[in-house]
C-alpha positions, -999 to 999 in steps of 0.1 A, spaced: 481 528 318 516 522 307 549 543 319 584 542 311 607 555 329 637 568 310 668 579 323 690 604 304 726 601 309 754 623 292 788 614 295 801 650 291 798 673 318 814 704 329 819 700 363 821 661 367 828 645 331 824 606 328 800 613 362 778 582 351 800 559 350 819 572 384 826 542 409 804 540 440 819 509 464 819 484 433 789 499 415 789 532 394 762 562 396 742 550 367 739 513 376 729 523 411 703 549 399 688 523 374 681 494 402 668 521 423 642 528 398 634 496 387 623 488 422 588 509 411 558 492 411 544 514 383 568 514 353 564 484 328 601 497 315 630 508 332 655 524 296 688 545 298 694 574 270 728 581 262 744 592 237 779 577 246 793 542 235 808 534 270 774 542 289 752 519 269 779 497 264 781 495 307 741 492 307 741 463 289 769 448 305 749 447 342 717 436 327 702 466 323 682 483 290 701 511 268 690 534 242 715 554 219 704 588 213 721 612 194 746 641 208 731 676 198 701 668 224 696 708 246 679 693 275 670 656 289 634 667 277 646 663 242 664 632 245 640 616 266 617 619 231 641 602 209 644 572 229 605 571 234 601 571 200 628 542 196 607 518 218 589 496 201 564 491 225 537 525 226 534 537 262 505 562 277 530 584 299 565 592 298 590 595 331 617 615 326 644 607 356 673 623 367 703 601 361 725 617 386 704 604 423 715 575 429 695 573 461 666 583 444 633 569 461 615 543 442 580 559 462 584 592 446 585 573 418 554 558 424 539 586 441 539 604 404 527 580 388 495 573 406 489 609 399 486 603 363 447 602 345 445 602 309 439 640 311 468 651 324 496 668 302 520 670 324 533 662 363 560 670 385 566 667 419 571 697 446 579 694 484 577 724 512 606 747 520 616 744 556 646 765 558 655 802 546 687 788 526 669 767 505 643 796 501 673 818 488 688 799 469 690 802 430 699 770 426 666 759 438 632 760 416 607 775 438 574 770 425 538 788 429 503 767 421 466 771 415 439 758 435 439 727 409 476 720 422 485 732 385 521 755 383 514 790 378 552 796 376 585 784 385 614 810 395 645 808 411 637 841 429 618 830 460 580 835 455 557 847 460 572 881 478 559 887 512 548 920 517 553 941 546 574 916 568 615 905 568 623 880 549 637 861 577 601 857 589 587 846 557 586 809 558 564 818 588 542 839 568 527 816 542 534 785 525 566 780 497 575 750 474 602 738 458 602 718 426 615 682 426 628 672 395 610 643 381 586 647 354 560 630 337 547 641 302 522 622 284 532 607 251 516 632 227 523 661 245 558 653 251 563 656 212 545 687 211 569 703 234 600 690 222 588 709 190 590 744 210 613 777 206 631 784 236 609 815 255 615 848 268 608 834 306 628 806 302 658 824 289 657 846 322 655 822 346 672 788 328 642 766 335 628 748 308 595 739 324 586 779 318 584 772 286 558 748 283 536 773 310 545 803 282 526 779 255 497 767 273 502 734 290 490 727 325 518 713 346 497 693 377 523 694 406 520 666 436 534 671 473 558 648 484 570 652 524 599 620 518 635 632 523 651 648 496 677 628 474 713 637 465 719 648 436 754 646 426 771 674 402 807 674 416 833 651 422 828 670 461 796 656 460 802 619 449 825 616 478 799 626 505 776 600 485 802 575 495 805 582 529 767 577 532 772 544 513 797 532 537 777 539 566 747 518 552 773 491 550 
């Protein structure tokens, strides 16, 4: 079975712009993402889709592979297609990896891609929730599954509701997940969904993933228990990223 793993990476942003190329102790975000995923065992190709001059012209520069994509691109979904369909070289399965976690895990990685049969449309990863912030927070994707592991939905509203008990207590009460955003689509339905209207669940809660669930396509979901990676969206962030950096030093 063949995987690659693309990247997307915008240069605009509105909280951090020019985020990619940010320095991290002599390296920037997007070089230290891209070694960190080449070092799976499962992708035959490791490519970065941008759709600014500078990134792929950086890429290049450290050895790495680029992919132009154009700028009008909603979601990484969508851009993640283009440059699929750019390589010359046909591939089974998709990754689609977040270019902002520079400490992302090369085993989660992995982890996904082992998951992967020739039946399956589509694959994310989800871990446990162990505290009450991350259970209330909208900024999380909290997920609910089938007996299959398949998503039934994703929400940022904590599910499922827990009746008759606080909410304090509910993480004592039953089992919650979040989602961990990595995703795997095979080749021909990736181009199926790229080729979908926005939908009225997506819309309401800003996730993108609802969308294919509205139309029919089984997402498989795999449990991961490895520590979490930081993802960074603010200059804020890219500073506490560095402090971590200098104490692995």
């Amino acid at each position: 079975m063949k995987i690659v793993g693309i990247i997307p990476s915008r240069y605009a942003s509105s909280r951090f712009p020019g985020k990619p190329l940010a320095d991290m102790l002599g390296q920037t975000m997007i070089e230290r993402v891209y070694h960190q995923v080449k070092k799976s065992k499962h992708l035959q190709r490791v490519v970065v889709a941008t759709d600014d001059q500078r990134i792929y012209d950086h890429v290049l520069a450290f050895g790495g592979e680029a992919c132009m994509t154009a700028h009008h691109h909603p979601s990484g979904t969508d851009r993640c297609f283009e440059a699929l369909q750019r390589q010359k070289e046909k591939f089974d399965f998709t990754l689609n990896i977040q270019g902002d976690e520079p400490f992302i895990d090369p085993r989660q990685i992995d982890l996904l891609c082992s998951s992967l049969t020739p039946q399956t449309e589509l694959a994310t990863l989800i871990q446990k929730i162990s505290t009450l912030e991350q259970l209330l927070s909208v900024g999380e994707a909290k997920v609910v599954i089938n007996k299959n592991q398949e998503a039934i939905y994703f929400s940022r509203s904590p599910i499922p509701f827990v009746q008759k008990t606080e909410q304090k207590k509910w993480l004592t009460a039953t089992v919650f997940y979040r989602h961990v955003g990595l995703y795997a689509y095979r080749t021909d339905v990736l181009e199926k969904i790229t080729k979908l209207s926005p939908s009225v669940l997506e819309n309401a809660e800003s996730l993108e993933q609802l969308r294919w669930i509205e139309n029919g396509f089984k997402i498989k979901t795999v449990e991961t228990e490895m520590e979490e990676s930081i993802c960074i969206d603010t200059p804020e962030d890219l500073q506490k990223a560095i402090a971590i950096l200098k104490k692995q030093v």
